[in-house]
C-alpha positions in Angstrom: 64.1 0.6 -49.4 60.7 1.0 -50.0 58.3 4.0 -49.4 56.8 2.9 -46.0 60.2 1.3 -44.9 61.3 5.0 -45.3 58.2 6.8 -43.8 56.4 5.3 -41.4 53.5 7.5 -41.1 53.0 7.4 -44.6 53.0 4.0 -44.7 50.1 3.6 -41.8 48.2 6.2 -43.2 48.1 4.2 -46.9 47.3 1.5 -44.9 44.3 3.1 -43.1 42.8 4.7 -46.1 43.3 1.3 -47.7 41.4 -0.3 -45.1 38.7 2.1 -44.9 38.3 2.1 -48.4 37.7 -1.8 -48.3 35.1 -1.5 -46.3 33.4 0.8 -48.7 33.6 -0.8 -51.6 32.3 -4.2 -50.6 29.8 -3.4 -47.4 29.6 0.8 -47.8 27.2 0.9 -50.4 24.3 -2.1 -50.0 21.5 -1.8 -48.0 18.8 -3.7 -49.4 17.6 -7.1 -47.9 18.6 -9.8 -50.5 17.2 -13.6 -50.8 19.8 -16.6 -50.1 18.5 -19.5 -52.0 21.1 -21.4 -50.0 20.0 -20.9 -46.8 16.7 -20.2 -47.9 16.7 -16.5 -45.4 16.5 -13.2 -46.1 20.4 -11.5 -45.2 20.4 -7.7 -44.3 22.3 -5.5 -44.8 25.2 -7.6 -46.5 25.1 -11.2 -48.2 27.5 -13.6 -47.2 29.9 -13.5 -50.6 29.8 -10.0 -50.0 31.6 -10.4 -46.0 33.8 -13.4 -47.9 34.8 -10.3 -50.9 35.7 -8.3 -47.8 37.7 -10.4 -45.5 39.7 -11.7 -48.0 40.6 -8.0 -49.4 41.4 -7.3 -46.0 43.6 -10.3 -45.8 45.5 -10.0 -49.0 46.0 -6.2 -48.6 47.4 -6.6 -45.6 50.0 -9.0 -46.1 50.6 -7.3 -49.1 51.7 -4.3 -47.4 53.3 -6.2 -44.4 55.2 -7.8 -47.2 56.4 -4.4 -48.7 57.0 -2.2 -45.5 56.5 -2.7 -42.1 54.3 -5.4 -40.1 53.0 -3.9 -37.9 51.9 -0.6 -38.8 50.3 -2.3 -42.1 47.8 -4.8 -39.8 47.0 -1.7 -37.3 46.6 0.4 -40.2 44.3 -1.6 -42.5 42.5 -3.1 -39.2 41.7 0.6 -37.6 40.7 1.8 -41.3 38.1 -0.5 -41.4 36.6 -0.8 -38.0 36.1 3.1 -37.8 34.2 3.9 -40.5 31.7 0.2 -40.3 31.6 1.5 -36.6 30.6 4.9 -37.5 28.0 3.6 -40.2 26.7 0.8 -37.5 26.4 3.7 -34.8 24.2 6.3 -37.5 21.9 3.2 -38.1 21.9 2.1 -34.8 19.2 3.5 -32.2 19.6 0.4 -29.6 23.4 1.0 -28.8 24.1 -2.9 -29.8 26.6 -1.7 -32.4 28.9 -1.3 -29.6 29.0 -4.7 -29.0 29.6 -5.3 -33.0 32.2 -3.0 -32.9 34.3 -5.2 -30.2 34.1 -8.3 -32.2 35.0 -7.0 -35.2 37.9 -4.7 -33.5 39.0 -8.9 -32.2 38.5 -10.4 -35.3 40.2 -7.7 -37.0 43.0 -7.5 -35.2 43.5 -11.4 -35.2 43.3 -11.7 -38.9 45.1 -8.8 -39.9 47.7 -9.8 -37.5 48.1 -13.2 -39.1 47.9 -11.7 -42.6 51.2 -9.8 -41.8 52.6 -12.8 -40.7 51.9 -14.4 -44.1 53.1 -11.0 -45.6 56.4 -11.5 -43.8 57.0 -14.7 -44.3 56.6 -14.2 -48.1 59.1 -11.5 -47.7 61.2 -13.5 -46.6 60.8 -16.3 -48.5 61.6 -14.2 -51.7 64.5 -12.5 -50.0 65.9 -15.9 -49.4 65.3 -17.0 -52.9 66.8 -13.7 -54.6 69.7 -14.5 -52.1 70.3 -17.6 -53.8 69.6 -20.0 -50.6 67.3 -22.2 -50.6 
């Protein structure tokens, strides 16, 4: 049995610090307008590899820790992590109140994609239990 099979708080609070702790390693720390020769504009405050870095951490950390523990408390554990503290930063920076509306799309997307990432994370789970098992 593994550690957040055997303690579900723990396991959400893991997840929540690990969520939280995505957001501040790819989006926590840049603030500085930077050049896209792509789309030939000026991106502020993050660059798009840098959302791409992110989402996919999110993604793979969750159905990581679906895959290990439980589901659920893995996707609402990464997903609140890291809408609370880019909604705090959004709200300090934020003197027209439009963060708000920021914060409800990303709570949607977040809860969306994590959701599917512990789907993924499950269905791994399952596929490797099934291969240990010795069925197909």
């Amino acid at each position: 049995m593994s550690p957040s099979n055997s303690r579900p708080a723990a396991g959400f609070l893991l997840a929540l610090v690990l969520g939280a702790l995505t957001w501040a390693a790819w989006l926590g720390w840049d603030r500085t307008a930077s050049f896209d020769v792509v789309t030939d504009s000026v991106q502020y405050p993050y660059v798009t590899l840098q959302v791409l870095g992110c989402a996919l951490t999110v993604l793979v950390l969750t159905a990581v820790l679906a895959a290990r523990g439980r589901p659920v408390l893995a996707a609402s554990g990464v997903g609140l992590g890291f809408w609370l503290v880019w909604t705090v930063d959004a709200a300090s920076r934020d003197d027209s109140g439009l963060f708000v509306v920021g914060a409800f799309f990303l709570a949607f997307g977040l809860a969306a994609g994590t959701a599917l990432a512990a789907l993924a994370g499950v269905g791994v789970r399952t596929f490797l239990a099934r291969r240990r098992g010795g069925r197909a």
